[in-house]
py3Dmol code that shows the C-alpha trace and the ligand (Angstrom):
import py3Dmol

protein = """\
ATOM      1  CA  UNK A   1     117.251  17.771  20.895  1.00  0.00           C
ATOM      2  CA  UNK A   2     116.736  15.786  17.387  1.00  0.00           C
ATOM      3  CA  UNK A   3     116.467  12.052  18.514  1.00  0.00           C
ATOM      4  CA  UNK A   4     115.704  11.189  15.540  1.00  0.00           C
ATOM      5  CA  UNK A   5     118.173   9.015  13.232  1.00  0.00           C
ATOM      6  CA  UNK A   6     120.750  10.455  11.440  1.00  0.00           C
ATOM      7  CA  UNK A   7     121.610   8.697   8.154  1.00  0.00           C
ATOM      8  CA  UNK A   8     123.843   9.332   5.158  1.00  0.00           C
ATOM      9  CA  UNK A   9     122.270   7.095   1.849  1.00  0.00           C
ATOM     10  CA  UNK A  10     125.061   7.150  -1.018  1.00  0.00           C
ATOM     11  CA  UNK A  11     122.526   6.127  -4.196  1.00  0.00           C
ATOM     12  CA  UNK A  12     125.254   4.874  -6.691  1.00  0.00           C
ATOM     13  CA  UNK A  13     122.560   4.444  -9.598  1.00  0.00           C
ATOM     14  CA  UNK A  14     123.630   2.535 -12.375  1.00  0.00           C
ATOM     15  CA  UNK A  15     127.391   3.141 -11.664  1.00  0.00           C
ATOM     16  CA  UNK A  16     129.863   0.823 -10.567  1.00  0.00           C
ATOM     17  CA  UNK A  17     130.678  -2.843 -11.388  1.00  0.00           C
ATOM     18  CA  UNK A  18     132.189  -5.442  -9.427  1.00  0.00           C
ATOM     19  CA  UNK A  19     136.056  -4.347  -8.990  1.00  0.00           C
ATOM     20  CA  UNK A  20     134.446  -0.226  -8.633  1.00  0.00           C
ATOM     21  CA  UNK A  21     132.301  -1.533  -6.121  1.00  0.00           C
ATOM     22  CA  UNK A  22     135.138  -3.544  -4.317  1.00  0.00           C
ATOM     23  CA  UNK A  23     137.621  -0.190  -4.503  1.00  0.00           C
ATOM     24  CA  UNK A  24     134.898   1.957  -3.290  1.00  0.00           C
ATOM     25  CA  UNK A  25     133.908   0.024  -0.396  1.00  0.00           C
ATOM     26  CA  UNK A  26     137.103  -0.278   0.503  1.00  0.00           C
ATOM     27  CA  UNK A  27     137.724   3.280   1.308  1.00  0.00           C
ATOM     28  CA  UNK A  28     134.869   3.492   3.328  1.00  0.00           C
ATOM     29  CA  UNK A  29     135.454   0.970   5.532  1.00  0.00           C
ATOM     30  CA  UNK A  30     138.797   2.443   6.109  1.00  0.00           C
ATOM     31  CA  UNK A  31     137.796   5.662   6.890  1.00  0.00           C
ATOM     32  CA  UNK A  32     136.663   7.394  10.246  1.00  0.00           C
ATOM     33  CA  UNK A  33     132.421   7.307  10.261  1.00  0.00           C
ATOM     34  CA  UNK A  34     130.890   8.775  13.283  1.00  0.00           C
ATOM     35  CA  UNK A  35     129.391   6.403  15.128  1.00  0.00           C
ATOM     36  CA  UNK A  36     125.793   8.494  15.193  1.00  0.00           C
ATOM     37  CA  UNK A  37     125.298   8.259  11.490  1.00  0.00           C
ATOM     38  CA  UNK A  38     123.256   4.996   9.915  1.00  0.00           C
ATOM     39  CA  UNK A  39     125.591   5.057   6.694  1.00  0.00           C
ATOM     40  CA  UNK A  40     123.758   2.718   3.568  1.00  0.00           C
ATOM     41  CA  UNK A  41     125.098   2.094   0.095  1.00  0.00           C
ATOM     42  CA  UNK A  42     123.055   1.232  -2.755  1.00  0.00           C
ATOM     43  CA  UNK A  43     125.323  -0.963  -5.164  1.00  0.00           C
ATOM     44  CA  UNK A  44     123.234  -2.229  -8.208  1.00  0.00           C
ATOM     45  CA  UNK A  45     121.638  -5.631  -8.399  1.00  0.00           C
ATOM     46  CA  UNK A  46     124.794  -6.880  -9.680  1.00  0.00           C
ATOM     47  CA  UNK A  47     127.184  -6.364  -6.600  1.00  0.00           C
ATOM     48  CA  UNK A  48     124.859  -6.444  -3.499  1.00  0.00           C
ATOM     49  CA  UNK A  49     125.729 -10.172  -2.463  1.00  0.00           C
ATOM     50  CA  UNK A  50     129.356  -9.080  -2.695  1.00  0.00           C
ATOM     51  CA  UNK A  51     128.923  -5.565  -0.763  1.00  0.00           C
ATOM     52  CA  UNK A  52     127.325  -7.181   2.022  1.00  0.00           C
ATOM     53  CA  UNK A  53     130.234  -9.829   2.376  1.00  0.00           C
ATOM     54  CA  UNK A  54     132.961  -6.969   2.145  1.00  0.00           C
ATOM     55  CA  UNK A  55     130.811  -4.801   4.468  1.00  0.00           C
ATOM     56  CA  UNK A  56     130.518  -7.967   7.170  1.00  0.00           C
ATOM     57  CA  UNK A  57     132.629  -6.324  10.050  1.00  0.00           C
ATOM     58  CA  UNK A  58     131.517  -2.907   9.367  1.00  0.00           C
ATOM     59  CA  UNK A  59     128.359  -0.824  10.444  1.00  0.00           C
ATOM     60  CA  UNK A  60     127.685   0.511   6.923  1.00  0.00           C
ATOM     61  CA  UNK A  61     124.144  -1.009   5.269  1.00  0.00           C
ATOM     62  CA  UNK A  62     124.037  -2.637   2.091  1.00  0.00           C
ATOM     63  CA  UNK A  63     120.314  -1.520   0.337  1.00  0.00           C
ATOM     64  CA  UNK A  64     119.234  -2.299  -3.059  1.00  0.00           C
ATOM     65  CA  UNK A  65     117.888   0.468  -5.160  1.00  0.00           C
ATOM     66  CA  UNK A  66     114.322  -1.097  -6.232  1.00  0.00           C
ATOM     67  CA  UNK A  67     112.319  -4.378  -6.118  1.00  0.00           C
ATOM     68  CA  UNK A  68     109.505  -5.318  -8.160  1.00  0.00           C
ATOM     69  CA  UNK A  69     106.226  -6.129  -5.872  1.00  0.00           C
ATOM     70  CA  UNK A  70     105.160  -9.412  -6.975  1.00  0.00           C
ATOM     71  CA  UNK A  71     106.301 -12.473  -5.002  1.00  0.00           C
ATOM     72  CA  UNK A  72     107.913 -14.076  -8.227  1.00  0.00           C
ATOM     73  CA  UNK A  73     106.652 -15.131 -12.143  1.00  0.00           C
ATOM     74  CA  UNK A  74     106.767 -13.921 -14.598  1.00  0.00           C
ATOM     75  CA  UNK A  75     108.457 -10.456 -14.601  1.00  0.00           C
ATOM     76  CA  UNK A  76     111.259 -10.639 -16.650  1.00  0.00           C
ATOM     77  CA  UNK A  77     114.181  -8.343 -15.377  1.00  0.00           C
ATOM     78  CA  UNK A  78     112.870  -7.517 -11.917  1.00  0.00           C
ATOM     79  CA  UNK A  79     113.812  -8.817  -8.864  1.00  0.00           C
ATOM     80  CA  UNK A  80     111.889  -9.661  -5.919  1.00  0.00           C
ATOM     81  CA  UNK A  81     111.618  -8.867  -1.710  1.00  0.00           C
ATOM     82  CA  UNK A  82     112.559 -12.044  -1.281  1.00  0.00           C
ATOM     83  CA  UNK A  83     115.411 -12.388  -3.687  1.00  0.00           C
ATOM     84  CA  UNK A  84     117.085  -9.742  -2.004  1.00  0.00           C
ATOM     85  CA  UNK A  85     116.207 -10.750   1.520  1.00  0.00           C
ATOM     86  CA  UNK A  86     117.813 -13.938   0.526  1.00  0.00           C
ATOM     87  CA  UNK A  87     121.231 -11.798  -0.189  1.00  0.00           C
ATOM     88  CA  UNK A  88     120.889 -10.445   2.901  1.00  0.00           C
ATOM     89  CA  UNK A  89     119.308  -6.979   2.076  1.00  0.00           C
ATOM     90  CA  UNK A  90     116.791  -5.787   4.112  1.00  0.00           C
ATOM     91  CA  UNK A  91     116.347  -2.073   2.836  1.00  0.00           C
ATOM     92  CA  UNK A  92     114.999  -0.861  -0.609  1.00  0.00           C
ATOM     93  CA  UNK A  93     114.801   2.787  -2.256  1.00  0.00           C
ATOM     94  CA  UNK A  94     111.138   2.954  -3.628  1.00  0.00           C
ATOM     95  CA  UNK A  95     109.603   5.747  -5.934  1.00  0.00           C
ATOM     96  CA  UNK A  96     113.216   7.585  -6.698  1.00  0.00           C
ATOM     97  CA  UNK A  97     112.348   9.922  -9.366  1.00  0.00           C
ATOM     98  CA  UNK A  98     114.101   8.370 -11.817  1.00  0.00           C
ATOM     99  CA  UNK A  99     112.224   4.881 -11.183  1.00  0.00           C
ATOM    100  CA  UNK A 100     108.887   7.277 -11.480  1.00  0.00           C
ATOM    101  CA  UNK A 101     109.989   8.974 -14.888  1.00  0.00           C
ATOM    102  CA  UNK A 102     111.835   6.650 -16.710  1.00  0.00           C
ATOM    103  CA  UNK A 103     110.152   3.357 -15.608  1.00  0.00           C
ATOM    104  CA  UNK A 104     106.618   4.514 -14.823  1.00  0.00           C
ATOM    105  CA  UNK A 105     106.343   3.872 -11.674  1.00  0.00           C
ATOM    106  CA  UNK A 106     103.048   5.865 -10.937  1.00  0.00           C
ATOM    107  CA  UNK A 107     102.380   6.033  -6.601  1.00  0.00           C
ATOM    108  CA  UNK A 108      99.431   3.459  -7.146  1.00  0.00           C
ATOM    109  CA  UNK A 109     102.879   0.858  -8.386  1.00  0.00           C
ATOM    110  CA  UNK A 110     104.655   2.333  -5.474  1.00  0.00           C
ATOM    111  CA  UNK A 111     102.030   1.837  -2.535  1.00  0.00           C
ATOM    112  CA  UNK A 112     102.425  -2.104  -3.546  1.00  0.00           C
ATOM    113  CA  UNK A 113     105.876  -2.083  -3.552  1.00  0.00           C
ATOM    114  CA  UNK A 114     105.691  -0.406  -0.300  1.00  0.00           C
ATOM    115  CA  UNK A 115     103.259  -3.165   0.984  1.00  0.00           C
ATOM    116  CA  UNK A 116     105.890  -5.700  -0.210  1.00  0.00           C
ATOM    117  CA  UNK A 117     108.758  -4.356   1.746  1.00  0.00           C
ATOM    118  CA  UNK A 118     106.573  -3.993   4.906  1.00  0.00           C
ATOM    119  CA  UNK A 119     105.623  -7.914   4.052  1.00  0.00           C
ATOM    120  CA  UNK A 120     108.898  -8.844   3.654  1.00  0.00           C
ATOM    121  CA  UNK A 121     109.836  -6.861   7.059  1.00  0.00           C
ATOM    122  CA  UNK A 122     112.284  -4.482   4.986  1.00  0.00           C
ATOM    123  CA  UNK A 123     112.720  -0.972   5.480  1.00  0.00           C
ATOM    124  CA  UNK A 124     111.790   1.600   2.847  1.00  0.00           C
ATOM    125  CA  UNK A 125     113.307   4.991   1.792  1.00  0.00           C
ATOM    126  CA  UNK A 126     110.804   6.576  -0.059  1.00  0.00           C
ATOM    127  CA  UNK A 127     111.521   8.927  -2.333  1.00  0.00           C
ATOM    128  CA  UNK A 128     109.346  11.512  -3.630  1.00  0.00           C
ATOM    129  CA  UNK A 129     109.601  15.190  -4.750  1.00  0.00           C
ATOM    130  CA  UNK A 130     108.272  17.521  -7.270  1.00  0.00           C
ATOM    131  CA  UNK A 131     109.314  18.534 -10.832  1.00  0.00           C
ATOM    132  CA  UNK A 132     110.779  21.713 -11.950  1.00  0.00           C
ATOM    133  CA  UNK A 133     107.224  23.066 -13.095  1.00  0.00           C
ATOM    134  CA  UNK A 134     105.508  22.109  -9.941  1.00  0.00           C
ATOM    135  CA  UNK A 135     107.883  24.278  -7.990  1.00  0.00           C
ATOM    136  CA  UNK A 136     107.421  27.562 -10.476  1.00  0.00           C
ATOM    137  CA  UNK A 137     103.694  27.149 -10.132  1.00  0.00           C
ATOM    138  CA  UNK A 138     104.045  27.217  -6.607  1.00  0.00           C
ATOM    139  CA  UNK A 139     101.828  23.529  -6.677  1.00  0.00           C
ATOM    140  CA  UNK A 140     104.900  21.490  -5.394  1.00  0.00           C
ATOM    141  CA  UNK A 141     103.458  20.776  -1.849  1.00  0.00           C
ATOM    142  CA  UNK A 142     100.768  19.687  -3.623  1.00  0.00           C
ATOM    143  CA  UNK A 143     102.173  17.227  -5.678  1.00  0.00           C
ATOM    144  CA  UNK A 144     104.298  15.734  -3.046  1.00  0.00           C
ATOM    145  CA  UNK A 145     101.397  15.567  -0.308  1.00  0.00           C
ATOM    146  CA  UNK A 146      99.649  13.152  -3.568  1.00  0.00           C
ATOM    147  CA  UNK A 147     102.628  11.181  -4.018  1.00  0.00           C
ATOM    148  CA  UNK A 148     102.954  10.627  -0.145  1.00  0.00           C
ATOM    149  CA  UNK A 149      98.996  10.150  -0.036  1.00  0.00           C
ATOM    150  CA  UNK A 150      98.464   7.474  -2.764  1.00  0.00           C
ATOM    151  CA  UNK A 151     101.998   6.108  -2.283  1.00  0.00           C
ATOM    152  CA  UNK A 152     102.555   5.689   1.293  1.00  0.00           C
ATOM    153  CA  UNK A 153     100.287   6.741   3.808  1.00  0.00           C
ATOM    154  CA  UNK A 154      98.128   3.757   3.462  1.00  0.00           C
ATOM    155  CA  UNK A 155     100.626   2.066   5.721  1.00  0.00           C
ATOM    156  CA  UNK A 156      99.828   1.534   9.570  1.00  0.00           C
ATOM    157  CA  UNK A 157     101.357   4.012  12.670  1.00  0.00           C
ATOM    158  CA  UNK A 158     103.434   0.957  13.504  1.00  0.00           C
ATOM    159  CA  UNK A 159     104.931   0.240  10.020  1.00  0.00           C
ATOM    160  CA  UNK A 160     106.848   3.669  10.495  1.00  0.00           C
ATOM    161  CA  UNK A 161     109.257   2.426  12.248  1.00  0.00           C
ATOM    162  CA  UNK A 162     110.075   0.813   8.835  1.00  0.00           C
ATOM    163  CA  UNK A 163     109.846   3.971   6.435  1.00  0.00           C
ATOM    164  CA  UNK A 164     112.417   6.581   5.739  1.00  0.00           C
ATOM    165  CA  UNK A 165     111.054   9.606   3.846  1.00  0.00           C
ATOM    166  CA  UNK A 166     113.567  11.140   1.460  1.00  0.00           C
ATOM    167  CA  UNK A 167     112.434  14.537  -0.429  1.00  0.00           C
ATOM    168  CA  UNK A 168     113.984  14.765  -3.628  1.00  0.00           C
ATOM    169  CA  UNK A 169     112.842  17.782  -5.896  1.00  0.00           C
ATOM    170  CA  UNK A 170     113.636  17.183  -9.288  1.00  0.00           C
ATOM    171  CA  UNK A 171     114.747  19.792 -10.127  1.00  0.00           C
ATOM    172  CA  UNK A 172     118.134  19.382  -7.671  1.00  0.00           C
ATOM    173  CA  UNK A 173     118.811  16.328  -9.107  1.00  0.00           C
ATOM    174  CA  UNK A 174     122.204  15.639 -10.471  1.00  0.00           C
ATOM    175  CA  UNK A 175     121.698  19.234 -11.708  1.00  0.00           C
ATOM    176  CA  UNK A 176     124.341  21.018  -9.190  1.00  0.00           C
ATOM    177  CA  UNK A 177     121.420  23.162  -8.738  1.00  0.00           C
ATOM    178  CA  UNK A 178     120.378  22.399  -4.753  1.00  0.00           C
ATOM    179  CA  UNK A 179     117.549  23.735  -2.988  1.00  0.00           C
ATOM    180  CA  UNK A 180     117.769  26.409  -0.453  1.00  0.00           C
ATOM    181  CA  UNK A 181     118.432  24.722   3.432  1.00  0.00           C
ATOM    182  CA  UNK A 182     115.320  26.742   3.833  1.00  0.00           C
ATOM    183  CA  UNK A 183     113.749  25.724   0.922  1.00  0.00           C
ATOM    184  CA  UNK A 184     114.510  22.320   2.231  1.00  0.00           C
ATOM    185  CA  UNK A 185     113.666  22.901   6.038  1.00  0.00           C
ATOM    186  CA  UNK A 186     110.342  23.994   4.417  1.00  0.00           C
ATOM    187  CA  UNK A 187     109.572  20.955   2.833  1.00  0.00           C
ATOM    188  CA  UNK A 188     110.577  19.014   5.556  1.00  0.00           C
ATOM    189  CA  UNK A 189     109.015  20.802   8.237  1.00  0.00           C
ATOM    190  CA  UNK A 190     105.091  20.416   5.628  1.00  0.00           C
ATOM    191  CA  UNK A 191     106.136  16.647   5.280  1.00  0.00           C
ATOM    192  CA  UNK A 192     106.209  15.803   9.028  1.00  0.00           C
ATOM    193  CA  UNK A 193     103.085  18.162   9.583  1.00  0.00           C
ATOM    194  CA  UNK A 194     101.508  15.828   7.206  1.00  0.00           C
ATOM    195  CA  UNK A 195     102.247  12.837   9.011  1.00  0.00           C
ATOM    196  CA  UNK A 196     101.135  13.923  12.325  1.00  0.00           C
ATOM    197  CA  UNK A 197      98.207  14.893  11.031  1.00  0.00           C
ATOM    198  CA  UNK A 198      97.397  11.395   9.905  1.00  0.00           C
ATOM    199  CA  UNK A 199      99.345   9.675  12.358  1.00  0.00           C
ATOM    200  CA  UNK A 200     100.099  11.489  15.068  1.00  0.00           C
ATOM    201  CA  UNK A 201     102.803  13.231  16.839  1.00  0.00           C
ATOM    202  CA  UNK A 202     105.544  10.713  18.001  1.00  0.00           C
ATOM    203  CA  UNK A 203     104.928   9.142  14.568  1.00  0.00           C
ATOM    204  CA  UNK A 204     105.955  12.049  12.666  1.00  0.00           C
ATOM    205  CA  UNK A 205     108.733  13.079  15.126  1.00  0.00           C
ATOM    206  CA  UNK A 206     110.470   9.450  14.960  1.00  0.00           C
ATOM    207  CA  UNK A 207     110.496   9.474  11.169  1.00  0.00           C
ATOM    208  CA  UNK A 208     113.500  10.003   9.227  1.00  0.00           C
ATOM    209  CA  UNK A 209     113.728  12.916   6.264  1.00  0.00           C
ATOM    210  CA  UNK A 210     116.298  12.788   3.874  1.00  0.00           C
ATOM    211  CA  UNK A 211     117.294  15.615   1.726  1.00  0.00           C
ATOM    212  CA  UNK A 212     118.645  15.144  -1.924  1.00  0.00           C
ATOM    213  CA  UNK A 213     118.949  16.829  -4.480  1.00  0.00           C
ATOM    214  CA  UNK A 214     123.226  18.017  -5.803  1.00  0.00           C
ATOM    215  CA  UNK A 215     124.180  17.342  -1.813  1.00  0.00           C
ATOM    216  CA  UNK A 216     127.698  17.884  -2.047  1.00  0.00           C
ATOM    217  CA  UNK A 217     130.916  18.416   1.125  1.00  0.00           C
ATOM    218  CA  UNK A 218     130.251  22.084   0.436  1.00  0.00           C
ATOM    219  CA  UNK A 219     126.797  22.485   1.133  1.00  0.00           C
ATOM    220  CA  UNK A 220     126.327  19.307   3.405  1.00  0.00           C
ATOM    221  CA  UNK A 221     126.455  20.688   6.867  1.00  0.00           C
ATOM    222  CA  UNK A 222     124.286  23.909   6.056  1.00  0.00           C
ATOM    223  CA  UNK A 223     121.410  21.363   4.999  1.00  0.00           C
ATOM    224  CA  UNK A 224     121.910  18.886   7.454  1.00  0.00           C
ATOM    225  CA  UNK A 225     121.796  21.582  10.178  1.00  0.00           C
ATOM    226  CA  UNK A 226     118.134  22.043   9.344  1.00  0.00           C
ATOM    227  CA  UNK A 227     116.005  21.185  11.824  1.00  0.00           C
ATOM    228  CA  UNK A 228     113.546  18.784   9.955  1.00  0.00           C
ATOM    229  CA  UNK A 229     116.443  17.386   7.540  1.00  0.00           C
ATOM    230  CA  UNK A 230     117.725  14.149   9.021  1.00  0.00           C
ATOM    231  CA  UNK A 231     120.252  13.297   6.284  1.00  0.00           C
ATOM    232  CA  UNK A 232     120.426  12.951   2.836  1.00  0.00           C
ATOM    233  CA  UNK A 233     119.944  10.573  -0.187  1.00  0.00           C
ATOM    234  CA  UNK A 234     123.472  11.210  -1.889  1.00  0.00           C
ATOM    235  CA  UNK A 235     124.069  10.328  -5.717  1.00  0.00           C
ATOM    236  CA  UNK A 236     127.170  11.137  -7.577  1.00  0.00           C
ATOM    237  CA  UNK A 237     128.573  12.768  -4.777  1.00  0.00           C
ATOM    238  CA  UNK A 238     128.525   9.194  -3.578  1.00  0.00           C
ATOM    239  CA  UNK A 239     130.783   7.467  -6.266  1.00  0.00           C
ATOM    240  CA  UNK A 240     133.985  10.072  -4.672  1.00  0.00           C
ATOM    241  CA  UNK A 241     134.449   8.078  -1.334  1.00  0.00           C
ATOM    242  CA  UNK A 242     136.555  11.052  -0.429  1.00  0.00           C
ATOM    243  CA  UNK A 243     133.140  13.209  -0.964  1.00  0.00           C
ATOM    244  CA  UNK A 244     130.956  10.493   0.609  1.00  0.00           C
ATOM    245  CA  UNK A 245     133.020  10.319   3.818  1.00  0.00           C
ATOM    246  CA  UNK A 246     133.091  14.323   4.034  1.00  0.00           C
ATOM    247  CA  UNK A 247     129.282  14.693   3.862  1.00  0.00           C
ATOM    248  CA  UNK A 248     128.410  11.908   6.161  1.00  0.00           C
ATOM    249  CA  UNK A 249     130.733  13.803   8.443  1.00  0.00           C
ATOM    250  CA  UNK A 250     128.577  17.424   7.831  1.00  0.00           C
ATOM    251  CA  UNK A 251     126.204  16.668  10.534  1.00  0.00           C
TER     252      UNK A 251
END
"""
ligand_1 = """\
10
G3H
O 119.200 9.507 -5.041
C 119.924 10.495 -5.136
C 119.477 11.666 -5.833
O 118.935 11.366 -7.055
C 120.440 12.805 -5.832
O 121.371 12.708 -6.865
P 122.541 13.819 -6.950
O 123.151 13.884 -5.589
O 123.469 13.309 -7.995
O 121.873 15.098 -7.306
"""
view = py3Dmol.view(width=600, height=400)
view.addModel(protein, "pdb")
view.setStyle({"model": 0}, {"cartoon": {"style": "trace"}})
view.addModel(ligand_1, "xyz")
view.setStyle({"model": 1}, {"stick": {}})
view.zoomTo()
view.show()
């Protein structure tokens, strides 16, 4: 049996502002989550303080989407560990694939960012996944072992218990276009090889893999039934809390 923990991310991106963010929250938190699901939300910057007070009496996590890795200065825009921490968030999504391609975040960026979380005793989903052309010349577990390599698996065996992995090819994203269950499964299954490999068996089968990538109520339960996919990082399917609450219910 899969002890591992289940968990349902909704990424919202750079959707929703303060009354969206109130409406959507609402409907989750009156609607039926299974109890064996870790359910986050990732509101932008803007709304965080204000999810986490709406989500007080519920089980759902409120997790910010990035951080910058310096302690403070002069960084104009960004927003620290301990800014967050001081809002009450505890959990970050580093090295999405849009934070890699549109904001340069290279893995050398990421494995300090990583470093700051662990620091700041925050959990990490980190994201990684290859592009479209990585995948047609057949060199996408090579990319992806690099990103995890120079990105993340600098870390210690006991800072795992910190991490969430969450594979995101590209080439799924926001594209209605998802990979394969077994394309998935595949992916999965090479990631957690990886990490035992490095760090050893109960390591890799503790740690969390999220799938994402066009997840959707349709195709939900087929990928979640995998047995290496723990979950799944969820973006616009997220900002539907009718959609939201029918995938986190796939498993
Ligand atoms: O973080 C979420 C992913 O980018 C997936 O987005 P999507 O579900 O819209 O394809």
């Amino acid at each position: 049996m899969n002890m591992r923990n289940k968990i349902v991310a909704g990424n919202w991106k750079m959707n929703c502002d303060i009354s969206q963010t109130y409406e959507l929250l609402d409907e989750l938190k009156d609607s039926e989550l299974p109890e064996d699901v870790t359910v986050i939300v990732t509101p932008p910057f803007t709304s965080l303080q204000s999810a986490n007070q709406a989500l007080v009496d519920s089980d759902i996590i409120v997790a910010a989407q990035n951080m910058h890795q310096a302690a403070n200065g002069a960084f104009t825009g960004e927003v620290s560990a301990a800014m967050l921490n001081g809002v009450g968030i505890d959990t970050v999504i580093l090295g999405h694939s849009e934070r890699r391609a549109m904001f340069w975040e290279t893995n050398e960026i990421l494995a300090a960012k990583v470093n700051t979380a662990l620091e700041n005793e925050m959990t990490a989903i980190f994201c990684f996944g290859e592009e479209l052309g990585d995948r047609k010349s057949d060199n996408h577990f090579n990319i992806v072992k690099e990103q995890l390599q120079e990105g993340l698996f600098h870390i210690k065996a006991e800072n795992w218990e910190s991490i969430v992995l969450a594979y995101e090819p590209v080439w799924a994203i926001g594209t209605g276009e998802t990979a394969s269950p077994e394309q998935a499964q595949e992916m999965h299954k090479y990631v957690r090889g990886l990490v035992a490999d490095i760090f050893g068996n109960e390591v890799a089968k503790s740690v969390s893999i999220l799938y994402g990538g066009s997840v959707n109520p349709a195709n939900a339960k087929e990928i979640f039934g995998q047995e290496d996919v723990d979950g799944g990082l969820i973006g616009g399917a997220a900002l539907k809390a009718e959609d939201f609450i029918a995938i986190v219910n796939s498993f």
